[in-house]
C-alpha positions as a Markdown table, in Angstrom:
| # | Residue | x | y | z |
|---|---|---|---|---|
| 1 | Unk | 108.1 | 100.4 | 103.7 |
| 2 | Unk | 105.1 | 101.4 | 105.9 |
| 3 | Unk | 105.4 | 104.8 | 108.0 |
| 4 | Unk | 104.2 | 105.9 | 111.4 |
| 5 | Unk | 102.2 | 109.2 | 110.9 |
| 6 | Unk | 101.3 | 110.8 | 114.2 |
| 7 | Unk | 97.4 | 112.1 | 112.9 |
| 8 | Unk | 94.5 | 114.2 | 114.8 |
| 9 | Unk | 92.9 | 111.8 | 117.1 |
| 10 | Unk | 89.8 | 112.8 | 115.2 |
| 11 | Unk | 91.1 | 111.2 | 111.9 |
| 12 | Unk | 92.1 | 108.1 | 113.7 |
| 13 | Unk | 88.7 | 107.6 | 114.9 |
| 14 | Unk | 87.3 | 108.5 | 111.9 |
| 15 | Unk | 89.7 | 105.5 | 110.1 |
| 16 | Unk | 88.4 | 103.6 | 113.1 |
| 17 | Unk | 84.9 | 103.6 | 112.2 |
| 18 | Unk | 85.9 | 103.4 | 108.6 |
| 19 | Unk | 87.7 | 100.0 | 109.3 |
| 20 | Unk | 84.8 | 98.7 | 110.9 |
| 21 | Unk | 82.2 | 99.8 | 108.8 |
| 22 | Unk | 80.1 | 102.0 | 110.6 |
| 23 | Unk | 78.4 | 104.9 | 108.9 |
| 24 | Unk | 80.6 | 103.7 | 105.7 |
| 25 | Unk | 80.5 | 103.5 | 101.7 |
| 26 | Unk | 76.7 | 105.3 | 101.1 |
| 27 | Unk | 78.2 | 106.4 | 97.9 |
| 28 | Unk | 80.1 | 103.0 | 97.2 |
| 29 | Unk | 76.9 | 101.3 | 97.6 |
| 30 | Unk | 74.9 | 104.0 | 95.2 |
| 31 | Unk | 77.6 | 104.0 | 92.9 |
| 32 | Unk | 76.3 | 100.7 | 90.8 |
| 33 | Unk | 73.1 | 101.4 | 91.0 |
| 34 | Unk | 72.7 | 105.3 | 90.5 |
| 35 | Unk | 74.5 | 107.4 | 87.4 |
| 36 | Unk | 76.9 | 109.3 | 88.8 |
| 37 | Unk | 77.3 | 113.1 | 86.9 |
| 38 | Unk | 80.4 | 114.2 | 88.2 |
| 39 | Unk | 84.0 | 112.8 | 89.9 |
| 40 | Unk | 85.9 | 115.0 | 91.9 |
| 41 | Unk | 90.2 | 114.5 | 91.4 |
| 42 | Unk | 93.2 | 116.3 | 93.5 |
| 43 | Unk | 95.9 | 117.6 | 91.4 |
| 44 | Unk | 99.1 | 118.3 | 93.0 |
| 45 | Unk | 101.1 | 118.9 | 89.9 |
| 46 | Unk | 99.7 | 123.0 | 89.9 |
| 47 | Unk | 102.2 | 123.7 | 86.8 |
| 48 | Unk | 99.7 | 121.6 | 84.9 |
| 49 | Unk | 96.6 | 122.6 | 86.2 |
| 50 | Unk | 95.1 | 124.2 | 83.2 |
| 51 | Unk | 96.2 | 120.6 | 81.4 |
| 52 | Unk | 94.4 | 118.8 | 83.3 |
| 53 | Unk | 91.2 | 121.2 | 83.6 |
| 54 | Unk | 91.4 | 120.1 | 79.5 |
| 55 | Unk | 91.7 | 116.7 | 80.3 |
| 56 | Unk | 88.7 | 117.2 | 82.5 |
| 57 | Unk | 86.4 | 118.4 | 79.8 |
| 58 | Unk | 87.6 | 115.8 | 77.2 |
| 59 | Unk | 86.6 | 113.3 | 79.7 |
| 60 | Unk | 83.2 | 114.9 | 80.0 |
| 61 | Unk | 83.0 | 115.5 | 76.0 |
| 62 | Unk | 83.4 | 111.9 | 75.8 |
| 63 | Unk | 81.6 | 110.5 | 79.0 |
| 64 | Unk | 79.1 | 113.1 | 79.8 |
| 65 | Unk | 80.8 | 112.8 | 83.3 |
| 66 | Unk | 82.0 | 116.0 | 84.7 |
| 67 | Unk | 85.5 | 115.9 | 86.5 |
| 68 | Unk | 86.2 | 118.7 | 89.0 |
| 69 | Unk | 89.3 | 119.0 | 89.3 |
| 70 | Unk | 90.8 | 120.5 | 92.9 |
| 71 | Unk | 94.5 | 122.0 | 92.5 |
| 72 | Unk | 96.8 | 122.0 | 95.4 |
| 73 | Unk | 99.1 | 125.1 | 95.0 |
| 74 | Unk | 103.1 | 124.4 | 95.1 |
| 75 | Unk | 104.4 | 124.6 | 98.0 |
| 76 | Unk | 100.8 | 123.7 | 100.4 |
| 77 | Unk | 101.2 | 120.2 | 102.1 |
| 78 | Unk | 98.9 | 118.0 | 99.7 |
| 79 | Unk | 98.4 | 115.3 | 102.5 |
| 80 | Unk | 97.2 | 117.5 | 105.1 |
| 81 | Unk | 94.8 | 119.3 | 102.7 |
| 82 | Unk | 93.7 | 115.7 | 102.3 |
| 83 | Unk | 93.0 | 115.3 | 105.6 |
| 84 | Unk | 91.1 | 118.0 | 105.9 |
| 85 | Unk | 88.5 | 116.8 | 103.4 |
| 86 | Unk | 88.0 | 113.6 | 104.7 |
| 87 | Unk | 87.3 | 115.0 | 108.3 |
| 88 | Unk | 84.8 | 117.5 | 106.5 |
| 89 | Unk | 83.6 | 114.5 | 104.1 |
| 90 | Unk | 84.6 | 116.5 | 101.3 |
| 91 | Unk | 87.0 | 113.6 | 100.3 |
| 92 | Unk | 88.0 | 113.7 | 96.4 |
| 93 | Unk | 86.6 | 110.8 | 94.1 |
| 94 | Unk | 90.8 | 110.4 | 93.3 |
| 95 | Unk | 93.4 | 111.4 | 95.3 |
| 96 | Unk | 97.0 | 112.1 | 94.6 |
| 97 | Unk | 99.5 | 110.7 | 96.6 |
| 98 | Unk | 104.0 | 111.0 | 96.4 |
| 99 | Unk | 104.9 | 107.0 | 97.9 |
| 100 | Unk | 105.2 | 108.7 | 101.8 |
| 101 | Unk | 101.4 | 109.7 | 101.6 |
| 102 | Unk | 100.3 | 106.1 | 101.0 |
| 103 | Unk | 100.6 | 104.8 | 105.2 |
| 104 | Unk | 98.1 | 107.7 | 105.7 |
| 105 | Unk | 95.1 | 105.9 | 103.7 |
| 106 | Unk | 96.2 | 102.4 | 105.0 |
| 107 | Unk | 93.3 | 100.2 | 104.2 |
| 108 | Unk | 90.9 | 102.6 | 103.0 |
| 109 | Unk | 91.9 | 102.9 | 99.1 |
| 110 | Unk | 90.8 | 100.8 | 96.3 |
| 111 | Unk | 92.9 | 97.7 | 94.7 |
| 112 | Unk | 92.5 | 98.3 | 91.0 |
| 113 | Unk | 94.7 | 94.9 | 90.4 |
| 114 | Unk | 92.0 | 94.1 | 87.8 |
| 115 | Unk | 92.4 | 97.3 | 86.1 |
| 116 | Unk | 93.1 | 96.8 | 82.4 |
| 117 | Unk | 95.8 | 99.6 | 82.6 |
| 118 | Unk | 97.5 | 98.2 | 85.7 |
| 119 | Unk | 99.0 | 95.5 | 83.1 |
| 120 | Unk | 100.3 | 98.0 | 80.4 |
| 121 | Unk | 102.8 | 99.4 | 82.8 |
| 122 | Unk | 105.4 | 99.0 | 85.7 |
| 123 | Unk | 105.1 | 102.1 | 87.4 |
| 124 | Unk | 102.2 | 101.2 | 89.5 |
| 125 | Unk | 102.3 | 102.1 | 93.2 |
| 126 | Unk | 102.1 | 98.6 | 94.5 |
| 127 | Unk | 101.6 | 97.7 | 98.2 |
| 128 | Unk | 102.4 | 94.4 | 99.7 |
| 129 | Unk | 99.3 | 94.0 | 101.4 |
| 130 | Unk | 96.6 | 96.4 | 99.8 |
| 131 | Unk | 97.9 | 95.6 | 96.3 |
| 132 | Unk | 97.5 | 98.0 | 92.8 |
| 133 | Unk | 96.9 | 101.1 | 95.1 |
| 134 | Unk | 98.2 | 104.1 | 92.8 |
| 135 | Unk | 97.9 | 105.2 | 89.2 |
| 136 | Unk | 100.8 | 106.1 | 87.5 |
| 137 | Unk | 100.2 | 109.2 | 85.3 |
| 138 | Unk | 103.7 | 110.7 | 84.7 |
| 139 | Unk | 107.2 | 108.6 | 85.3 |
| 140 | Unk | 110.7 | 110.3 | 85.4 |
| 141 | Unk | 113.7 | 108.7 | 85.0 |
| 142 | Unk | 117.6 | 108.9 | 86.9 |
| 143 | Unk | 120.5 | 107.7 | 85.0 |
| 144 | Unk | 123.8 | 109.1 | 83.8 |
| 145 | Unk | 122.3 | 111.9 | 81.2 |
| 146 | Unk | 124.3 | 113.2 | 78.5 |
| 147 | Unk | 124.6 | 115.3 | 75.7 |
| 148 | Unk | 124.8 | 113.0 | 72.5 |
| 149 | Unk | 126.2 | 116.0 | 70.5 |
| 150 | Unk | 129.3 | 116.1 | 72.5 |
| 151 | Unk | 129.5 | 112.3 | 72.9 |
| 152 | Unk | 129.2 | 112.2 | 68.8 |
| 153 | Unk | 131.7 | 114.6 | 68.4 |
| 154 | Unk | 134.5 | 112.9 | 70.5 |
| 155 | Unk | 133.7 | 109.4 | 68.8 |
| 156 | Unk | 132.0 | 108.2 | 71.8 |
| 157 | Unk | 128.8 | 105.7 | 72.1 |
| 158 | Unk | 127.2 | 105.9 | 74.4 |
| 159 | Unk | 125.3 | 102.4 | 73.8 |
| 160 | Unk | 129.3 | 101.3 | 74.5 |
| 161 | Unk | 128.8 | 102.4 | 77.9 |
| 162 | Unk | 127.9 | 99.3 | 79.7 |
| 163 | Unk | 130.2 | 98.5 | 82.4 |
| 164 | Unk | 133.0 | 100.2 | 85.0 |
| 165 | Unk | 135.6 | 99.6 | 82.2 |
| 166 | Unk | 133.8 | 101.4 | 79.2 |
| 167 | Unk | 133.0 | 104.1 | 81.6 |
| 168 | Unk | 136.5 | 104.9 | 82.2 |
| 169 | Unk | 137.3 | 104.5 | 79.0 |
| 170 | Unk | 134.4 | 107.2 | 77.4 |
| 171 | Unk | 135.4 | 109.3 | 80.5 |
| 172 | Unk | 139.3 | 109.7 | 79.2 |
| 173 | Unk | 138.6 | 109.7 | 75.6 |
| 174 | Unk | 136.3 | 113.0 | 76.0 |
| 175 | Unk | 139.0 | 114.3 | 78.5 |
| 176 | Unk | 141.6 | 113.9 | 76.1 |
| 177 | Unk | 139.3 | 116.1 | 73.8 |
| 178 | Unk | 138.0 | 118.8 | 76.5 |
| 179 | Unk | 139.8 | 121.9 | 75.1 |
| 180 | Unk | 138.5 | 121.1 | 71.1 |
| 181 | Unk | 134.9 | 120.3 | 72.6 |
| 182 | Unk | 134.6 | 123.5 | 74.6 |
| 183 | Unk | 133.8 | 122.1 | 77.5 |
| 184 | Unk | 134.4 | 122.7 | 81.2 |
| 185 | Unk | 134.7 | 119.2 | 83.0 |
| 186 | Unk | 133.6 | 115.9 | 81.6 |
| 187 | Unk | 131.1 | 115.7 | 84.2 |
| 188 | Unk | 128.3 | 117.6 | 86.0 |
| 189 | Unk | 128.3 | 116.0 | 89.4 |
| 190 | Unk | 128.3 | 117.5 | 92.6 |
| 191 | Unk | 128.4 | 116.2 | 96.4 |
| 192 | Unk | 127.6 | 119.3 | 97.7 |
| 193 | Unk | 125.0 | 118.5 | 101.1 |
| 194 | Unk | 123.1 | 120.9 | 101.8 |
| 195 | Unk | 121.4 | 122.4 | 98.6 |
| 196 | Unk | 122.0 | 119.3 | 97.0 |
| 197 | Unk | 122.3 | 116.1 | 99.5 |
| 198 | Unk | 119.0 | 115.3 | 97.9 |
| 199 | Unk | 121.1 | 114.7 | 94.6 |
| 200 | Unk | 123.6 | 112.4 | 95.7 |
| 201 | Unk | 122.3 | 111.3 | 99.2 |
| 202 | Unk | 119.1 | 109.9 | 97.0 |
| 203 | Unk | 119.1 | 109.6 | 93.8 |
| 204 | Unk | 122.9 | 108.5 | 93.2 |
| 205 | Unk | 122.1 | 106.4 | 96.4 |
| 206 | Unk | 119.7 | 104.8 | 94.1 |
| 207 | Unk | 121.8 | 103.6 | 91.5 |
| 208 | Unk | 123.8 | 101.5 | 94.3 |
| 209 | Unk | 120.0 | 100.1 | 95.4 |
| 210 | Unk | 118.7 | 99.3 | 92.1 |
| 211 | Unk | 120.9 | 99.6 | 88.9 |
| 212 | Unk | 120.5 | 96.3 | 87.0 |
| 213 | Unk | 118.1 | 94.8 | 88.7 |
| 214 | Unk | 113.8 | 93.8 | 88.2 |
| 215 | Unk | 111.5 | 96.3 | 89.0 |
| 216 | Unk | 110.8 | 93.7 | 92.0 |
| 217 | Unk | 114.0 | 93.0 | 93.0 |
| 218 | Unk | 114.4 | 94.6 | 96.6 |
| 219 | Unk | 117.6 | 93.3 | 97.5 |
| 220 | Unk | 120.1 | 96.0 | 98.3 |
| 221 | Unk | 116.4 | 97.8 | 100.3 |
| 222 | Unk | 115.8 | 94.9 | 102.0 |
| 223 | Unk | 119.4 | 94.9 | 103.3 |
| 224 | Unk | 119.5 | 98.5 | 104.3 |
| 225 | Unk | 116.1 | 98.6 | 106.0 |
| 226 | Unk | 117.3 | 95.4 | 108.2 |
| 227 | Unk | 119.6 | 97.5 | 110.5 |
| 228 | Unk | 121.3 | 99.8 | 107.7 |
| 229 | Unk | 123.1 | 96.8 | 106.4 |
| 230 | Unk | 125.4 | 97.5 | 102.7 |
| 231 | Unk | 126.7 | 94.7 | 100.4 |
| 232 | Unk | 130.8 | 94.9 | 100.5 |
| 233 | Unk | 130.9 | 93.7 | 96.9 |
| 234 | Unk | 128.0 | 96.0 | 95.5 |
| 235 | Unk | 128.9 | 99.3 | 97.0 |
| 236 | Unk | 132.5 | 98.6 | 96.2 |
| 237 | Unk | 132.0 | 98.5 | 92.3 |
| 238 | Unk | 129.5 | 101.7 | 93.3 |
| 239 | Unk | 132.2 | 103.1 | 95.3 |
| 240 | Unk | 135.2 | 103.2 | 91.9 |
| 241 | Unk | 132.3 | 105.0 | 90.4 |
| 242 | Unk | 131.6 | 107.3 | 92.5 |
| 243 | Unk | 135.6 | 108.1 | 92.3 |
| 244 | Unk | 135.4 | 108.4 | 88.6 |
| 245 | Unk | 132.5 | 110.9 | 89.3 |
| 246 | Unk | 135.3 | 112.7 | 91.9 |
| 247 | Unk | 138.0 | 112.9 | 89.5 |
| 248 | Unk | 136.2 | 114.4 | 85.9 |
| 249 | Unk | 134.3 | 116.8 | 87.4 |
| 250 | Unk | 134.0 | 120.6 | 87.4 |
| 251 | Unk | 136.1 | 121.3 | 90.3 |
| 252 | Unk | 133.8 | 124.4 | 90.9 |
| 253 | Unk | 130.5 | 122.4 | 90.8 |
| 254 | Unk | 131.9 | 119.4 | 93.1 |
| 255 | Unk | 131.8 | 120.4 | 96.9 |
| 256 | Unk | 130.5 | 123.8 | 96.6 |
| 257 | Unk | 128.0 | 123.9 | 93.2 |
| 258 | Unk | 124.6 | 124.9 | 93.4 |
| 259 | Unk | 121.7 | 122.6 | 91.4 |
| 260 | Unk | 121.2 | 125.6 | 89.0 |
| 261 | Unk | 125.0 | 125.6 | 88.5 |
| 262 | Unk | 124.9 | 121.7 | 87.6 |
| 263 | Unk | 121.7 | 122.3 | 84.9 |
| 264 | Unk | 123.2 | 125.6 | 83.7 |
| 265 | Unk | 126.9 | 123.8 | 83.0 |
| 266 | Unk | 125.1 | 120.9 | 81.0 |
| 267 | Unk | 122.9 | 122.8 | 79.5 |
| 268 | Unk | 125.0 | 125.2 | 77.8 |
| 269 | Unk | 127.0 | 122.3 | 76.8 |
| 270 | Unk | 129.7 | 122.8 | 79.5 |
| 271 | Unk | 129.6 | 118.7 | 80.4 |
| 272 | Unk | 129.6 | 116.1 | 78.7 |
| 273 | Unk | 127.4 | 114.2 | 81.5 |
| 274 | Unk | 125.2 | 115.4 | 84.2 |
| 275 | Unk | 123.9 | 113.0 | 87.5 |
| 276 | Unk | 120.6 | 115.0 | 87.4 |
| 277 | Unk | 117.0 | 112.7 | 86.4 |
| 278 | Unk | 115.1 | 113.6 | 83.4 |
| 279 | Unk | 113.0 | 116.6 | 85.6 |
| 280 | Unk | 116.1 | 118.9 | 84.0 |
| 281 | Unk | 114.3 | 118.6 | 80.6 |
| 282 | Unk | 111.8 | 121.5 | 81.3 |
| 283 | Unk | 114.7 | 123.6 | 82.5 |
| 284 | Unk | 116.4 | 122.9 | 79.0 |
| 285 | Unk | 113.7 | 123.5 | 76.9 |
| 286 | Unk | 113.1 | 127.1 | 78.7 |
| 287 | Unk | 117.0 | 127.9 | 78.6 |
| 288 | Unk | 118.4 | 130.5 | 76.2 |
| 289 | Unk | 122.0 | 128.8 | 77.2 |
| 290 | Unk | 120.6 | 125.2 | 75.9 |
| 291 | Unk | 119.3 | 127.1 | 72.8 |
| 292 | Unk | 122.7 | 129.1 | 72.2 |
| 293 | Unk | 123.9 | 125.6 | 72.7 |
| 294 | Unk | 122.6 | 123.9 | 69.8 |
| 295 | Unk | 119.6 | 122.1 | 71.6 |
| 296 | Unk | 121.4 | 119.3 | 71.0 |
| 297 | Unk | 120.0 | 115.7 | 71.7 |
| 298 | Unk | 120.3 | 114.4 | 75.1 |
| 299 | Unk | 120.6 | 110.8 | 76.1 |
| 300 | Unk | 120.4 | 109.1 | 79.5 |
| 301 | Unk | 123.2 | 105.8 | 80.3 |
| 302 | Unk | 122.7 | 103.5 | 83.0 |
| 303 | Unk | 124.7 | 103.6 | 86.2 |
| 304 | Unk | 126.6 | 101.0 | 85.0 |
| 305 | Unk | 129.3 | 100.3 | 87.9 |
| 306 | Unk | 129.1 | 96.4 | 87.2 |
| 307 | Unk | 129.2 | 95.2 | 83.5 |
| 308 | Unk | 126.0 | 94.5 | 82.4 |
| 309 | Unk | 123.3 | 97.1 | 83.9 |
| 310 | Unk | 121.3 | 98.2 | 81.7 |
| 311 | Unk | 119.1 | 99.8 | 83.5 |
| 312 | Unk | 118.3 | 103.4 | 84.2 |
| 313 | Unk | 115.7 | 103.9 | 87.1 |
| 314 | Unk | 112.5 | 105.2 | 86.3 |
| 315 | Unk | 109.3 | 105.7 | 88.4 |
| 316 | Unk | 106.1 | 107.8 | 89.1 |
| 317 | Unk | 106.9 | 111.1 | 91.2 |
| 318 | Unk | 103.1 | 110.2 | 92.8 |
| 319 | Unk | 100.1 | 108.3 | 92.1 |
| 320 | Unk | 96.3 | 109.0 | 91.9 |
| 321 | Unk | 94.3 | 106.8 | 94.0 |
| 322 | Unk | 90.9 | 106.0 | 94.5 |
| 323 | Unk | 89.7 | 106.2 | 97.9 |
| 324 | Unk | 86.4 | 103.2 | 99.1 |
| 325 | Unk | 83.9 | 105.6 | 100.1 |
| 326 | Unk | 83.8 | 107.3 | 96.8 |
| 327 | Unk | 82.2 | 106.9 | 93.6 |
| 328 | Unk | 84.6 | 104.1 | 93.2 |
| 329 | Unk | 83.1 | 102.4 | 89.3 |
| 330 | Unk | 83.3 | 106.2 | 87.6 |
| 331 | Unk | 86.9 | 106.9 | 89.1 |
| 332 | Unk | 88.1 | 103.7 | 87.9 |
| 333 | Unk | 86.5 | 104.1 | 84.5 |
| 334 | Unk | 88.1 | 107.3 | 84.4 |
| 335 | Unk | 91.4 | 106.5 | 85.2 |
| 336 | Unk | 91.1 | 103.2 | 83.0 |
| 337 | Unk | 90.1 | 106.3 | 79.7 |
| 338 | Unk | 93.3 | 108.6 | 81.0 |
| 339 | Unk | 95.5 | 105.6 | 80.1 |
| 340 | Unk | 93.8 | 105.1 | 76.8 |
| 341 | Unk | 94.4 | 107.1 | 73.4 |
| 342 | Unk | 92.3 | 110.3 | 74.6 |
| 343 | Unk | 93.9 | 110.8 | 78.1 |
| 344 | Unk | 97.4 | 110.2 | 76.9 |
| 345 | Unk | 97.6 | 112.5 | 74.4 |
| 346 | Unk | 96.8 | 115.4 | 76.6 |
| 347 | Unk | 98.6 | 114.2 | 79.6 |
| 348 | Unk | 101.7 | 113.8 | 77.4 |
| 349 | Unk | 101.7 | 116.4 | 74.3 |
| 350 | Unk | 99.8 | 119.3 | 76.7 |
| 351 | Unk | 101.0 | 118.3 | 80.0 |
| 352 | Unk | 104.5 | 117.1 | 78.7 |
| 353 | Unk | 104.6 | 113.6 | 80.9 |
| 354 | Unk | 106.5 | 110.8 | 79.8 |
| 355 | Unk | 104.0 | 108.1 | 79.4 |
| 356 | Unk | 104.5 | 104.9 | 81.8 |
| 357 | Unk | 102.2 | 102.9 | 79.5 |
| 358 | Unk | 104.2 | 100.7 | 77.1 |
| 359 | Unk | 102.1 | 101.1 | 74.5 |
| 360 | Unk | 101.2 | 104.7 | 74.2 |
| 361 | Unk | 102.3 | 106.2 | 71.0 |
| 362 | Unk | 102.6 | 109.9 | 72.2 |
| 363 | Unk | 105.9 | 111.4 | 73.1 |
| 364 | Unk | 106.1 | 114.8 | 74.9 |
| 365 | Unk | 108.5 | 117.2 | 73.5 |
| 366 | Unk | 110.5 | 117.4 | 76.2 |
| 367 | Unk | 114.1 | 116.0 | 75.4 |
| 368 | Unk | 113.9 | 113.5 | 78.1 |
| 369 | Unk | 110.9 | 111.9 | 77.1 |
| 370 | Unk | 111.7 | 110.0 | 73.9 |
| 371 | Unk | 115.0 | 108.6 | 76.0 |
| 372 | Unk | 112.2 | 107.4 | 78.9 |
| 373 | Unk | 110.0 | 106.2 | 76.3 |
| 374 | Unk | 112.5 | 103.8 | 74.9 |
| 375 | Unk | 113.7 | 102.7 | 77.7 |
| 376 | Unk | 110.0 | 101.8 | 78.6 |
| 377 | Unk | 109.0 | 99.9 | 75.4 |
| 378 | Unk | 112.3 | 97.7 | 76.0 |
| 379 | Unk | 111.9 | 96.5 | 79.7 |
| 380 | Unk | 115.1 | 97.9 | 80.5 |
| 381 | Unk | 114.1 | 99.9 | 83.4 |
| 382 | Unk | 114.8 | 99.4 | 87.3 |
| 383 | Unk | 112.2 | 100.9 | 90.2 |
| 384 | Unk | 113.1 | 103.8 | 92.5 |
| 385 | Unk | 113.3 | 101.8 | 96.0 |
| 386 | Unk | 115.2 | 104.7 | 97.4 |
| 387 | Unk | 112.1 | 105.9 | 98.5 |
| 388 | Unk | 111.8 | 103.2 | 100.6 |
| 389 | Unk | 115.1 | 104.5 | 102.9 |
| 390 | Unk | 115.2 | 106.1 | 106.3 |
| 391 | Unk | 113.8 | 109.2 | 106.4 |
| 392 | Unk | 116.0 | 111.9 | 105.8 |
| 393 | Unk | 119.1 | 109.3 | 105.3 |
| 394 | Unk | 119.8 | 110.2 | 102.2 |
| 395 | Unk | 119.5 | 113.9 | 102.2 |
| 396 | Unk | 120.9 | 114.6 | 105.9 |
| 397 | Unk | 123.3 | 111.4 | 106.3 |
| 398 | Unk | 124.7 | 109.8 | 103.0 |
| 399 | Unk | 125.1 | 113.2 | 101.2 |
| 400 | Unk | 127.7 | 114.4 | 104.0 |
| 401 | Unk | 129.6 | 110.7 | 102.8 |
| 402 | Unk | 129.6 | 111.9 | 99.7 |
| 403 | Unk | 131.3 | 115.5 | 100.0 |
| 404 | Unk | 134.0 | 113.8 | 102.5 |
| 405 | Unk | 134.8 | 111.0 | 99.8 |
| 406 | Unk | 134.7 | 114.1 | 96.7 |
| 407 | Unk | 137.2 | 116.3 | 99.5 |
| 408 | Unk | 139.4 | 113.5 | 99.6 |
| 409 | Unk | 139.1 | 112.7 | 103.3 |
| 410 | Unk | 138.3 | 109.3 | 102.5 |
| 411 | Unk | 139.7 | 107.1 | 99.9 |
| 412 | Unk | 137.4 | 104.3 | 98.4 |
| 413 | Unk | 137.3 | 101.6 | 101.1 |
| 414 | Unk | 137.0 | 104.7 | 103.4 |
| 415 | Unk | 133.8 | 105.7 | 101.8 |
| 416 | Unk | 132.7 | 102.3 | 102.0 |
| 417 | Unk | 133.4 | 102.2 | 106.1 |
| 418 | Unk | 131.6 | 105.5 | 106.6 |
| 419 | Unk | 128.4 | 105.0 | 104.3 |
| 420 | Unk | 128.1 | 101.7 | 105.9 |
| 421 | Unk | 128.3 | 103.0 | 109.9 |
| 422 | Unk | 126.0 | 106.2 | 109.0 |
| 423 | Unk | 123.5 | 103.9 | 107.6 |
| 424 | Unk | 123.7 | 101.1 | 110.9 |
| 425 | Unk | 123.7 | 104.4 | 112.8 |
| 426 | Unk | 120.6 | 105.7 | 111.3 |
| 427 | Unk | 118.6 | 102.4 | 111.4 |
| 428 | Unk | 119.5 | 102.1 | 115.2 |
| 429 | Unk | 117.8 | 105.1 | 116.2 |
| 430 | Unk | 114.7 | 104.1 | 114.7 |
């Protein structure tokens, strides 16, 4: 979905002039015919900067060609650090953008359709009009995670879990068991908005959006972005679901919980299931709870409201792209080698990514990661089109749908009525 970003008139003109072609692509037209030394690259992931400083000099060990690499800190605003290199034509050879950053390069990055790698996976940042725009060099995953140790121990599998019906049923047969198991609630989920309205409002909102579907299948999006409109049917089946959620929960964690309360609870082995993406898996492996806990095995179940899905929802978190007036050949060559053996056994044994390349044969040790990987390899993923919502409607309108329906204030078909007249609301303002 494009966005309307308000930029300094100087950057407009600046795009302007790009668009037309004056003063443009010096270093796109030198970059056949002269050997470029060196390629520039953002990094916005700063918890993995010395990863990919390693990356770097593999690249060069291999290549000769030196990769600076430029590190955003956590917490600075990656896009508007971007801009301020382009208006100082300091603009990185690759960029790094999160799926909101794309409608500020509109035009002006590179369609690496032909790409060899753009074929080996289905996280790509695809846009409908610029095509193959961003690199996918990490992917995380949402879906119903659990802990298989628990799930073994109650006589549960979860590759039985495949429908509305099995659900329930996995549900009461662990809740029958939750004294002898040790643990505090079936389930980890909270609808508590505002810590956590990113949780539910988004992610959960997700599921309804995409669970069972193609990566291309923009259905339940397309609806909702045409006036905030909501399938009856759908969201009904999402809706006894979400109930479910209501009623095996940690009564402590539902309306009032915190997000470290949720991870904390499933990692010391507290629930059975947790509505939390595979980003909890660093949190795990640093726990002393999760290692008092067994480190057990964790697994991640699709949202499977209507028999059938089998789908969890995976995507990139953000994308390198490769902006036109750069040295445009050695960026693609080097993202083209970062998908390759050398680059993906750094980015995914040093860095810890899950691989979005179907056929890399490196797994990070995060728990997580062997879960995504599978899923991967088998097709059996959906796309992440929540993205693609009103802004803020998940965080600052669903999630307060979702605390009224876990309260009890609304009953099912009552969570149905208000989800759908936030979302028209919301659309109508726009």
């Amino acid at each position: 979905m494009k966005k309307i970003h308000i930029l300094p008139l100087a950057l407009v003109m600046a795009f302007m002039c790009i668009a037309s072609g004056c003063g443009q692509s010096k270093e796109v037209e030198s970059d056949a015919s002269e050997s470029v030394s060196s390629i520039s690259l953002l990094n916005i992931k700063s918890e993995v900067a010395s990863q990919m400083e390693a990356l770097a000099k593999q690249y060069e060990a291999e290549t000769g060609i030196k990769v600076k690499v430029i590190s955003v800190q956590s917490g600075v605003d990656a896009q508007a650090t971007l801009k301020g290199y382009y208006l100082s034509d300091q603009m990185p050879d690759i960029i790094a953008c999160e799926s909101s950053g794309f409608g500020n390069w509109e035009g002006l990055l590179v369609d690496m359709s032909d790409q060899d790698w753009a074929s080996r996976t289905d996280a790509a940042y695809i846009d409908s009009t610029y095509g193959t725009i961003g690199f996918p060099y990490t992917t995380e995953a949402i879906g119903l995670a659990y802990n298989a140790d628990i799930l073994s121990k109650a006589g549960v599998d979860p590759a039985s879990i495949t429908g509305p019906d099995s659900m329930k049923k996995a549900f009461e047969t662990i809740d029958a068991q939750k004294d002898k198991l040790g643990l505090t609630a079936v389930i980890g989920y909270s609808a508590e908005p505002e810590n956590l309205g990113w949780s539910a409002g988004n992610h959960i909102t997700g599921a309804y959006i995409d669970s069972g579907l193609s990566r291309s299948d923009t259905t339940y999006i397309d609806l909702m972005s045409n006036g905030g409109g909501i399938d009856d049917t759908r969201f009904s089946h999402f809706a006894e679901m979400i109930g479910l959620f209501n009623q095996y929960s940690d009564p402590a964690l539902l309306v009032n919980g915190t997000y470290d309360d949720q991870v904390a609870g499933f990692a010391s082995g507290k629930y059975a299931f947790v509505t939390q993406g595979s980003w909890i898996g660093a949190t795990l492996s640093a726990s002393d709870a999760y290692a008092k806990a067994g480190s057990f095995q964790v697994g991640m179940a699709p949202y499977a409201f209507e028999d059938g899905m089998d789908t969890i929802l995976t995507s990139a978190p953000n994308w390198w792209a490769v902006p036109k007036e750069g040295h445009v050949d050695a960026a693609l060559a080097f993202l083209q080698w970062c998908s390759e053996d050398s680059g993906q056994k750094i980015l995914v044994e040093q860095a810890g990514f899950a691989s979005p390349f179907v056929d890399c044969k490196y797994v990070a040790s995060d728990p997580f990661a062997p879960v995504i990987a599978g899923y991967i390899s088998s097709g059996k993923t959906s796309s992440w089109h929540w993205m693609e919502m009103a802004e803020g409607l998940g965080q600052n309108g669903f999630s307060f749908v979702y605390q009224k329906y876990a309260k009890g204030d609304l009953d099912a078909a009552g969570f149905l009525r208000e989800f759908k007249k936030v979302a028209s609301d919301w659309y109508s303002k726009l």
